[in-house]
C-alpha positions in Angstrom: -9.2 -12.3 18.2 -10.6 -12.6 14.7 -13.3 -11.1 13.1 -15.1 -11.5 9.6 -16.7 -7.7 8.3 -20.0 -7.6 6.5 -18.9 -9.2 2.8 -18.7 -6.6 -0.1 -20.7 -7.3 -3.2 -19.3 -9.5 -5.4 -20.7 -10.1 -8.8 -18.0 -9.0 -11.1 -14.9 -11.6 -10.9 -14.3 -14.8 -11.3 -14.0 -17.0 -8.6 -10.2 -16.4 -7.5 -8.6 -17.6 -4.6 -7.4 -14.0 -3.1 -7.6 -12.7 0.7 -6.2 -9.9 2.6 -6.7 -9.5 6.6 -5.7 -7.1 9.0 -6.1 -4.3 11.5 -7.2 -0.4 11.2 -8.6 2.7 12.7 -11.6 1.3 12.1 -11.5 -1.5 14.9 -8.3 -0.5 16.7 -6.8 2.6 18.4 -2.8 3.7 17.7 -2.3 1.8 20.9 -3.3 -1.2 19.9 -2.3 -0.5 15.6 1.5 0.5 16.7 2.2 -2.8 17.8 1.8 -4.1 14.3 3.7 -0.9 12.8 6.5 -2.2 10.3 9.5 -0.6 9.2 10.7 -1.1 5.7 13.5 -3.9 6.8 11.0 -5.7 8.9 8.7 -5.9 5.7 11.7 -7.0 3.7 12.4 -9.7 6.0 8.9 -10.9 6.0 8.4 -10.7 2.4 11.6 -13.2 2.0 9.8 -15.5 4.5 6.9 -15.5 1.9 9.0 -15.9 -0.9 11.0 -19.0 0.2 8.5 -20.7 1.7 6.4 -20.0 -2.0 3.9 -17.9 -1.3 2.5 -15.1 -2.9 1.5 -12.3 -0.5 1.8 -8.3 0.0 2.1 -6.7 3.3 0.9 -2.9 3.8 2.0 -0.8 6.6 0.7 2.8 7.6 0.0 4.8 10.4 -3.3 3.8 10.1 -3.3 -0.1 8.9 -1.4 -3.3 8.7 -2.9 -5.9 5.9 -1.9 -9.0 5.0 -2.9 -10.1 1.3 -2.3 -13.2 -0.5 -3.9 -15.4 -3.0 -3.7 -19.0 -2.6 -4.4 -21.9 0.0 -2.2 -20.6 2.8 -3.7 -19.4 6.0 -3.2 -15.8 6.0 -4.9 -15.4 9.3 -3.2 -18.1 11.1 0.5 -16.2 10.0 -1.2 -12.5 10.9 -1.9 -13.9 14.3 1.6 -15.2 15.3 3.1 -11.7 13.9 0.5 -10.1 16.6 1.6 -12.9 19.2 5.0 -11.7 18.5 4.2 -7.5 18.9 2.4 -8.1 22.1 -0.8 -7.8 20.6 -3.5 -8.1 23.2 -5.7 -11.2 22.7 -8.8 -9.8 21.8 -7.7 -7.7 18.7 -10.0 -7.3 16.0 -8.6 -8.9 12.6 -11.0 -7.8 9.6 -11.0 -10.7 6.9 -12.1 -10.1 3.1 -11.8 -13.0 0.9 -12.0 -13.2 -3.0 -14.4 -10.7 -4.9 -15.0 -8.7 -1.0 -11.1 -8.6 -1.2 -10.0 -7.2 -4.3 -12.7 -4.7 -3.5 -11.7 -3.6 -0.3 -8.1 -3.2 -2.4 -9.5 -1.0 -4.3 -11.2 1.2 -1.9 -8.1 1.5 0.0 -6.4 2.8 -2.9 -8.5 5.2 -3.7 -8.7 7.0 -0.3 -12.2 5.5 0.9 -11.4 3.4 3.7 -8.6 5.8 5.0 -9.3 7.9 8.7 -9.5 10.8 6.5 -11.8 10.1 3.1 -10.0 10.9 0.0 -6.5 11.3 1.7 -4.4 11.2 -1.4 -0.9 9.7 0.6 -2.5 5.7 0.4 -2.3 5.7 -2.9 1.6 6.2 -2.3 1.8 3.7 0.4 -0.1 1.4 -1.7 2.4 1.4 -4.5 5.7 1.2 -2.3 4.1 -2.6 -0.8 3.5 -3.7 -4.4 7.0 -2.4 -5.3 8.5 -4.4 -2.3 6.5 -7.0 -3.0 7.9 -7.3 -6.4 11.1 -7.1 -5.6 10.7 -9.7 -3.1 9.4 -12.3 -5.7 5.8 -12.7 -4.2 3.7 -11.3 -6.5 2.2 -14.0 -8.8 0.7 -13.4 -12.0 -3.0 -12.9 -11.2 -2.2 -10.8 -8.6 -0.1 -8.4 -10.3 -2.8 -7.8 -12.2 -4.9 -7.1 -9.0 -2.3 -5.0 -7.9 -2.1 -3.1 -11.2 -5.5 -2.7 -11.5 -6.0 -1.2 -7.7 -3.4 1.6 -8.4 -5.1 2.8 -11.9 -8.5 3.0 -9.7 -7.1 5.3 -7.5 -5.3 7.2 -9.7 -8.4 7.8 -11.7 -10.5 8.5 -8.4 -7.7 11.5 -8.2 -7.9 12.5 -11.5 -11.4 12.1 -12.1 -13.5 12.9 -8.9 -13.8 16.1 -6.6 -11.7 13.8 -4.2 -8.9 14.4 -6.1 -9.4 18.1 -7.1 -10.0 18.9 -3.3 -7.0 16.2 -2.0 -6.8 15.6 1.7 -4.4 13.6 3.6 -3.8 13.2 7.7 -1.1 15.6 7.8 -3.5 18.9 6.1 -6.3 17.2 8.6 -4.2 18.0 11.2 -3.4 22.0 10.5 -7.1 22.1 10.2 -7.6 21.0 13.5 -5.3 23.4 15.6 -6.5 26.5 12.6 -9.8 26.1 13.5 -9.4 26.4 17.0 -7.4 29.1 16.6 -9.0 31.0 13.9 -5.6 31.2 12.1 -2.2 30.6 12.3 -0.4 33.6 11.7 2.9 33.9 12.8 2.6 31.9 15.6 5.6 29.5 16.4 5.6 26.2 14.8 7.9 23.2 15.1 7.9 20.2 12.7 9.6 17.2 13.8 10.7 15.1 11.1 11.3 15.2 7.3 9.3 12.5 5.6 6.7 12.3 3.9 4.0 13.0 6.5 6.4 16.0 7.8 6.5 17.6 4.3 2.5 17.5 4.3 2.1 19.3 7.6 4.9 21.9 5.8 2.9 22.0 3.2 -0.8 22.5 4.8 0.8 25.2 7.0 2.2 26.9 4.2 -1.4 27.1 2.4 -2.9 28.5 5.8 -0.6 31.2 6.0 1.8 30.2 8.7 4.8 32.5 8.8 6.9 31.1 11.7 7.5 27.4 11.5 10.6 26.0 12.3 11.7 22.2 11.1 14.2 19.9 12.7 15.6 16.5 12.0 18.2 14.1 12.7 19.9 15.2 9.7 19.8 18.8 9.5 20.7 18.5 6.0 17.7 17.0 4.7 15.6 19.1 6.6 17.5 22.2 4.9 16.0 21.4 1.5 12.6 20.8 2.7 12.1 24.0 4.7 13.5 25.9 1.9 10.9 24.4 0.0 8.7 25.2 2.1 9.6 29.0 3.3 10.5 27.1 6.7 13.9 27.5 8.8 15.8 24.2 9.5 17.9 22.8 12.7 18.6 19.4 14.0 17.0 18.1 17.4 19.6 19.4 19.4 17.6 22.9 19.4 14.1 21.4 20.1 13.6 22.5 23.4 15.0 25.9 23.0 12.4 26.1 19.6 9.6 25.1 22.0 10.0 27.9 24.7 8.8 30.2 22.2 6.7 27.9 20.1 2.6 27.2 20.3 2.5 24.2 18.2 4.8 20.9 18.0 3.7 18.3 15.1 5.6 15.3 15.3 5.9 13.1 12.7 9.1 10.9 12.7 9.3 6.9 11.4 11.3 6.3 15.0 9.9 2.5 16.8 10.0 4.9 19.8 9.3 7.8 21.3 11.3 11.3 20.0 10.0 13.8 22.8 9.8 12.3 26.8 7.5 13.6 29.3 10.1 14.7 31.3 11.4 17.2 28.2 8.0 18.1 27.6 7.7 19.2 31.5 10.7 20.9 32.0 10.0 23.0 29.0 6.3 23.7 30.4 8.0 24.8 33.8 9.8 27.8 31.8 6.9 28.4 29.6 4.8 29.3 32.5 0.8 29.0 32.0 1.8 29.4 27.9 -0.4 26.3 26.9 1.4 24.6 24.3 0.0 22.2 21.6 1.6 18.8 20.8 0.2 16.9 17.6 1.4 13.1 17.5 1.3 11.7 13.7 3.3 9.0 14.5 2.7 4.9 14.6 4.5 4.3 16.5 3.2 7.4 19.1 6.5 10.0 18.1 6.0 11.5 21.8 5.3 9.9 25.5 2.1 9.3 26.0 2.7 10.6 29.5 2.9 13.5 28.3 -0.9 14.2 28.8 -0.6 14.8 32.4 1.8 17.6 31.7 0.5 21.2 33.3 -0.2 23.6 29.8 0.5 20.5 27.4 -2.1 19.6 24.9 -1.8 16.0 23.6 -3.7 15.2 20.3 -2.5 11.9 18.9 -4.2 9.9 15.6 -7.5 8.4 17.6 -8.0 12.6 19.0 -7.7 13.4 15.0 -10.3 10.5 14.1 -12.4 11.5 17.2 -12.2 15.4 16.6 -12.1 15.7 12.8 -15.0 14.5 10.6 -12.9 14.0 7.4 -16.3 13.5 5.1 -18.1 17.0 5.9 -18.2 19.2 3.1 -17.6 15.7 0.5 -20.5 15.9 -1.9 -22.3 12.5 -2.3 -21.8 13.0 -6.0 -17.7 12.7 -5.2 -18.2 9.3 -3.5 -20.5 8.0 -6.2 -18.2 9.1 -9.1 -15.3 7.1 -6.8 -17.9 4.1 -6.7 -18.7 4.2 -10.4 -15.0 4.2 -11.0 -13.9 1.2 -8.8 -16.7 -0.6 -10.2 -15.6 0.4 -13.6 -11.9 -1.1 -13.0 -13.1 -4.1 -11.5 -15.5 -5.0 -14.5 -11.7 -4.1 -16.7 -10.2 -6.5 -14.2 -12.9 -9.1 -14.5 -12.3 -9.2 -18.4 -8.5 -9.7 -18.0 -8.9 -12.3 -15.6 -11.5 -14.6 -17.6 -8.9 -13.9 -20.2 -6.4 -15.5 -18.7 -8.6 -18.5 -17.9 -9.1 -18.7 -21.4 -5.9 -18.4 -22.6 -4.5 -22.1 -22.2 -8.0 -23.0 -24.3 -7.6 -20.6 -26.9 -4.4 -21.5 -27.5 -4.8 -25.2 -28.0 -8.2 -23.9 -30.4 -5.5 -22.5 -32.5 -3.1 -24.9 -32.7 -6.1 -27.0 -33.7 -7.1 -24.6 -36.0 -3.7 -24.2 -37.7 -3.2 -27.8 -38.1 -6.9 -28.6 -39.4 -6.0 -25.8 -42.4 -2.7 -27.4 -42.9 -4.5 -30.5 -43.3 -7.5 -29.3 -45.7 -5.2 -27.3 -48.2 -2.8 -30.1 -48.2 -5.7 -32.9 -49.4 -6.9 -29.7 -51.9 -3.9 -29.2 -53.3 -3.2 -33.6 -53.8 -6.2 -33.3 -56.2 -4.8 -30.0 -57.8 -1.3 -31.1 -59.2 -1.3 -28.8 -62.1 -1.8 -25.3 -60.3 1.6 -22.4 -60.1 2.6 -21.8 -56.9 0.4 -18.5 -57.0 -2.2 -20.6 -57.1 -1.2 -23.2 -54.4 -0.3 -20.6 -52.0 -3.7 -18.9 -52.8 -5.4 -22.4 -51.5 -3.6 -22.6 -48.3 -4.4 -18.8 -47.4 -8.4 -19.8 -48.6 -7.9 -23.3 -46.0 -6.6 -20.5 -43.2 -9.0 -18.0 -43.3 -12.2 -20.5 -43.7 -10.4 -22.0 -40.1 -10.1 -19.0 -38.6 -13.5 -17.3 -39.5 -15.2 -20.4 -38.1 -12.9 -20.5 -34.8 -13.6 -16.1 -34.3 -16.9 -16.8 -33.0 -15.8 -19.6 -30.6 -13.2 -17.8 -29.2 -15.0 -14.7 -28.3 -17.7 -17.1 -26.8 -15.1 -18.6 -24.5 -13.6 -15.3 -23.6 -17.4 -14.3 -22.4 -18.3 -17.4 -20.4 
């Protein structure tokens, strides 16, 4: 079930005890990776496992990954493993394990948009921010990996501030668009209907918006949410109640809801083919959970594209320049070297501060002998020899330090 990837190289950190495991589109397909999907209550409730039984650990989520990361002695992959036992998760799974250096790395890169299904997708960053922030507030973030955690975000925010990646932004949701537009040619005023009103919903608004759609309808469970983002958006809104009527007339459904289970049925799906007649209509799946029965697929004039399609029919680095990624490289290496100094820093600390109180106490010491043998001075003068005692300690302990700090 387990499987170790090719290390990353590590040259940069000290040697800190730091792991994170998991599953992605890399090794799995969104049959496999939506039995590991998480809501946010199921992360909270897992967190507090963490927390009470002392551990310090972060769990990410998306539609395309769920990673376990912890720093200490616990086995990780032994508690990954019983969550899969507990979705189902068949036996043969492929868990990808980075420990130490290879981990904090692999942070990184997920951050910034490298590892994700489509390269430089700027939504991880997002995601990535949202586990620390539960983390936090869960009480299992220790002190060296807050600093980790810090340091991962301020890579990726630089690699979208600083690189073509970020000037160019992609995510799944515009990846998508681009899909059915280039089969299309354009969009135009075709009918459109967006399911949903997250995140991922407000993208594919977005992206449609930029192409030029003129006819896009959203819905959601709340037709008042849904209100402010199609205004937003120059989209009409209306709950699900009107989905099938939307979808007689419609070309394209994107469906991108957080529901554990499926918001459009084959059986919907088919009776709504019957009265479109040989109208071929186009379903796009962003959900993890899949948003729409897989069934569906066998449905006369219904095209199904879920997440592995996207992977399989998009090729989200044409068009990157190889300069982008190795600005993006030069970057996380850049962060982790910043990271590496803070961390031997804090393994100095506890040495440096008992140098000083040393330190302190030998120029206590020295001025008070001096000023035994110097009874007749003012107390200018006295206070003149105890500065003299401090500096002569601490010029002699500046070079020590900053050795220390280096080694």
């Amino acid at each position: 079930m387990t499987a170790s990837a090719a290390s990353y190289p590590c040259c940069v950190l000290p040697d800190l005890s730091f792991h994170v495991i998991g599953i992605s589109h890399h090794t799995a397909g969104v049959e496999e990776r939506e039995r590991f999907a998480l809501t946010h209550g199921e992360t909270v409730a897992l967190l507090r496992e963490q927390q009470q039984a002392g551990r310090s650990a972060l769990l990410l989520s998306t539609c395309n990954r769920c990673e376990y990361y912890w720093s200490g002695s616990e086995d990780g992959e032994a508690w990954l493993r019983r969550l899969a036992q507990t979705r189902g998760a068949a036996s043969h799974t492929v868990l990808t394990r980075y420990d130490g250096e290879a981990a904090v790395r692999h942070l990184f890169i997920v951050a910034a948009g490298l590892d994700s299904q489509v390269l430089g997708e700027t939504e991880i960053l997002g995601q990535v921010r949202r586990a620390y922030d539960a983390a936090r507030a869960a009480g299992t973030t220790a002190r060296d990996m807050d600093l980790i955690l810090s340091a991962a975000l301020a890579a990726g925010r630089r690699v979208r501030r600083e690189t073509m990646l970020g000037r160019h932004p992609a995510s799944v949701s515009s990846a998508a668009v681009d899909l059915i537009a280039e089969r299309w040619g354009t969009i135009g005023s075709r009918g459109v209907v967006v399911l949903g009103a997250g995140e991922a919903a407000e993208g594919i608004l977005r992206a449609l918006s930029e192409r030029g759609a003129t006819n896009v309808a959203l819905l959601n469970r709340h037709p008042e949410r849904a209100r402010v983002l199609a205004q937003a958006w120059g989209a009409t809104a209306g709950d699900l109640s009107q989905l099938e009527h939307k979808l007689e007339a419609a070309d394209l459904l994107f469906v991108a809801t957080a529901s554990l289970h499926p918001v459009v049925t084959s059986a919907e799906l088919a009776q709504v083919a019957a009265r479109r007649g040989d109208r071929e209509l186009f379903v796009v799946d962003l959900g993890v959970p899949r948003n729409v029965d897989p069934a569906a697929r066998g449905t006369t004039a219904v095209q199904l594209f879920d997440l592995d399609d996207l992977q399989r029919l998009c090729c989200p680095a044409v068009g990157t320049a190889p300069a982008a990624l190795a600005d993006a490289e030069r970057i996380i290496d850049d962060e982790l070297s910043r990271l590496g100094l803070s961390l031997r820093g804090r393994v100095a600390a506890p040495k440096l501060a008992e140098l000083h109180r040393l330190g302190v106490e030998l120029a206590e010491q020295e001025a008070a002998w001096a000023l035994a043998q110097l009874e007749s001075l003012s107390d200018g003068q006295r206070e003149i020899v105890r500065q003299m005692a401090d500096r002569l300690v601490r010029r002699v302990l500046y070079p020590v330090s900053r050795n220390l700090r280096a080694e």
